[in-house]
RONU-547619 format. One record per residue (C-alpha): x, y, z; residue in one letter. Coordinates in steps of 0.05 Angstrom, whole numbers, plus 5000, padded with zeros to 4 digits. Example, Ala and Ser with C-alpha at 12.3 -4.5 7.8 and 13.67 -1.06 7.14 Angstrom:
<sites>
524649105156a 527349795143s 
</sites>
This chain:
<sites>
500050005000x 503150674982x 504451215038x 499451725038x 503352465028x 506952765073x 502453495092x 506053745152x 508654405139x 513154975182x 509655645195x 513256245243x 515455715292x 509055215285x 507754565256x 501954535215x 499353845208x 497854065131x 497454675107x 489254875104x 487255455151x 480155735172x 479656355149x 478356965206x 470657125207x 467956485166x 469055975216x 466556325286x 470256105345x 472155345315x 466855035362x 461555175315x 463954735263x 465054175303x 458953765283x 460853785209x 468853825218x 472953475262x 476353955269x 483453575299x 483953495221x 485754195209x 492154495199x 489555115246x 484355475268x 484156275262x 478256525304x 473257095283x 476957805294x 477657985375x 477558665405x 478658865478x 471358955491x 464758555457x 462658965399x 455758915367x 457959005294x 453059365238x 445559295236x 443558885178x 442058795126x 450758685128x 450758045079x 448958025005x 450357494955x 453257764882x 455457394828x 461456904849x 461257184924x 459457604969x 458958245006x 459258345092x 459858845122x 458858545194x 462658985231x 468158635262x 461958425313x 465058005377x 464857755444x 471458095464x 477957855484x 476057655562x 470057305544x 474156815492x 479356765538x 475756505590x 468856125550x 471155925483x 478955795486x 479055315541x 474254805503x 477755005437x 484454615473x 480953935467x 481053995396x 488953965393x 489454345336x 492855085336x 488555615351x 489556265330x 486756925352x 484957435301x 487058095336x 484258825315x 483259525351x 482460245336x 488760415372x 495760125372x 493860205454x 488359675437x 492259195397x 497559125447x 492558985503x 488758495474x 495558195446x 498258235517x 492057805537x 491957245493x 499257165508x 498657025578x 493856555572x 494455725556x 491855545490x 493656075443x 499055865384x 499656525349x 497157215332x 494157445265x 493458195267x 488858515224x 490659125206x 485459345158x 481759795214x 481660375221x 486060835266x 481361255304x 486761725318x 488261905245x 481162015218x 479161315210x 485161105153x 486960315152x 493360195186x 494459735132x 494960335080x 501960545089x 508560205108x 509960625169x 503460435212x 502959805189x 509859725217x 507860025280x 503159595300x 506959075286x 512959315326x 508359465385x 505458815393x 511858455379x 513658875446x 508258445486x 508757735455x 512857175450x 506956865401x 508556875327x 504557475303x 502757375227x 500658055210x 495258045152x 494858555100x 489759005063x 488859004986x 487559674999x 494559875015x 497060354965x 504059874951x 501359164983x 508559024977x 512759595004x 506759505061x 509458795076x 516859025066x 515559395124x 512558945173x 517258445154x 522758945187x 518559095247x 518858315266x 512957975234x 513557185231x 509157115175x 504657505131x 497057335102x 493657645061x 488557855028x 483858235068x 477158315036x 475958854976x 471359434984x 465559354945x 457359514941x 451359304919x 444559684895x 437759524911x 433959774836x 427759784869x 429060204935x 435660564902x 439060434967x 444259964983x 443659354991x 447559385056x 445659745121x 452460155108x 453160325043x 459159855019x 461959195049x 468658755037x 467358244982x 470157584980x 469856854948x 471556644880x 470957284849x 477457654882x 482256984865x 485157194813x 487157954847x 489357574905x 493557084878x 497157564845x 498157964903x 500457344945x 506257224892x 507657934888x 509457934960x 512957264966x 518157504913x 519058074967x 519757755034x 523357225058x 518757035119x 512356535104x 506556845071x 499156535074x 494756655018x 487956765024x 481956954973x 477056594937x 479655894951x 474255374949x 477454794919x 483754324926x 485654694855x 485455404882x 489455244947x 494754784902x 495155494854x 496555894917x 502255364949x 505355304880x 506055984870x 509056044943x 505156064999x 506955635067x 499155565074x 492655755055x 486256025090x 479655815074x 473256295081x 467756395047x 466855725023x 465255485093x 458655915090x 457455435024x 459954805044x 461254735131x 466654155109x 470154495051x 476854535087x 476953795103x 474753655025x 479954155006x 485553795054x 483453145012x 484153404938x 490253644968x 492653014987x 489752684918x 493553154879x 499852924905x 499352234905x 497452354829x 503552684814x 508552174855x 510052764913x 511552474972x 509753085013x 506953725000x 512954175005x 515253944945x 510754264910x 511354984945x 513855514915x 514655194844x 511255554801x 515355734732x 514256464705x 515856124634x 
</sites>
């Protein structure tokens, strides 16, 4: 009997059991998924974006399907940092599979305090900072758009931590590169991207939006293409691991995003589709190697040919 594929893979420090994420904001807290996922499969978890207090999020309407995806604009709604620490982390351990905590704020204050918490507690494996909010104290711009906050927020809560922090960019950034440049030199582990792309929707009948505010982040198949692009873009650039994320809903589109670089891969919108996707994804994965006579999947990364 031939030996399944090898699917382990190295990430800021961790060991991935294979390389297929949950996406922040698609899969809740992990729990959630557990009747349709077991989710010990899982390379890791990434929970739903955590701030230092609960936050309600937008009134809906704040989903709306379009044509190949869809548009939230949810809000960045949570239970807060203290609440998941002490509720959902500590029956998230049983799982053994990494967890790890999707960190945002308004401030640079607020990331570092909710970074400070998760890393004195037991269960968390790493950080993902999002960084695609906005900074109250400049007007409301992303700290994502330029190099020099993005690298400040990523300096700040490298201050705090010992947990890799994967720091995950905005397509919005005005050089997506030069952005992750930046963080790279202020101590990242890892970068992910991409963040969702602004986009909107109009009722004909009412003439209003189709969303309670106006526009909303769209996702799924229809931003693969953008994304990938961007993913390679920034692996020629850095030379820490970069996840890609965007669109992926099959074996095929994680295999385009590990061949043209990326450590892992992050799985989102299809779990609103399909709650087992990332297992059925982890399996065409493994498929696709034994097709091609790999023996494990890191032969396989980063091998993409320009001609």
């Amino acid at each position: 009997m031939t030996a399944l594929p090898d699917l382990k893979v190295e990430l800021a420090g961790l060991t991935l059991k294979n390389p297929v994420m949950t996406a922040s904001g698609t899969f809740g807290y992990g729990e959630e998924f557990a009747d349709y996922v077991n989710l010990a499969e899982l390379g890791a978890i990434v929970v739903k974006g955590l701030s230092l207090n609960s936050k309600l999020g937008n009134p809906p309407p704040r989903i709306v399907e379009t044509a190949s995806g869809m548009l939230n604009t949810i809000g960045l709604q949570n239970i807060g940092v203290h609440v998941f620490v002490q509720e959902k982390l500590p029956r998230l351990r049983r799982f053994g599979v990494p967890i790890i905590a999707n960190v945002y704020g308004e401030t640079i204050e607020e990331y570092r305090a909710v970074s400070e918490i998760l890393t004195n507690c037991r269960g968390c494996a790493a950080l993902e900072i999002n960084i695609s909010c906005p900074n109250v104290k400049k007007g409301g711009i992303s700290f994502g758009l330029e190099g020099e906050s993005a690298a400040e927020v990523t300096a700040e809560v490298k201050k705090v931590t010992d947990l890799p922090v994967i720091v995950k960019l905005s397509p919005q950034a005005r050089s997506i590169t030069e952005v992750a440049k930046s963080v790279e030199a202020a101590g990242a582990d890892a970068i992910s991207l991409i963040n969702t792309i602004p986009g909107m929707a109009v009722d004909i009948h009412t003439r209003k939006s189709r969303l309670s505010q106006v526009t909303g982040g769209l996702s799924g198949p229809a931003i693969k293409p953008i994304a990938l692009k961007m993913v390679w873009d920034v692996i020629k650039t850095v030379s820490i691991p970069v996840i890609g994320v965007g669109g992926i809903m099959t074996a095929q589109d994680a295999l385009e995003y590990l061949i043209v670089g990326a450590r892992a891969i992050q799985v989102g919108t299809a779990n609103f589709i399909d709650p087992r996707a990332t297992v059925k994804i982890i399996e065409g994965i493994s498929l696709y190697l034994r097709q091609k006579g790999a023996r494990s999947v890191r032969d396989i990364i980063g091998t993409f040919e320009e001609s």
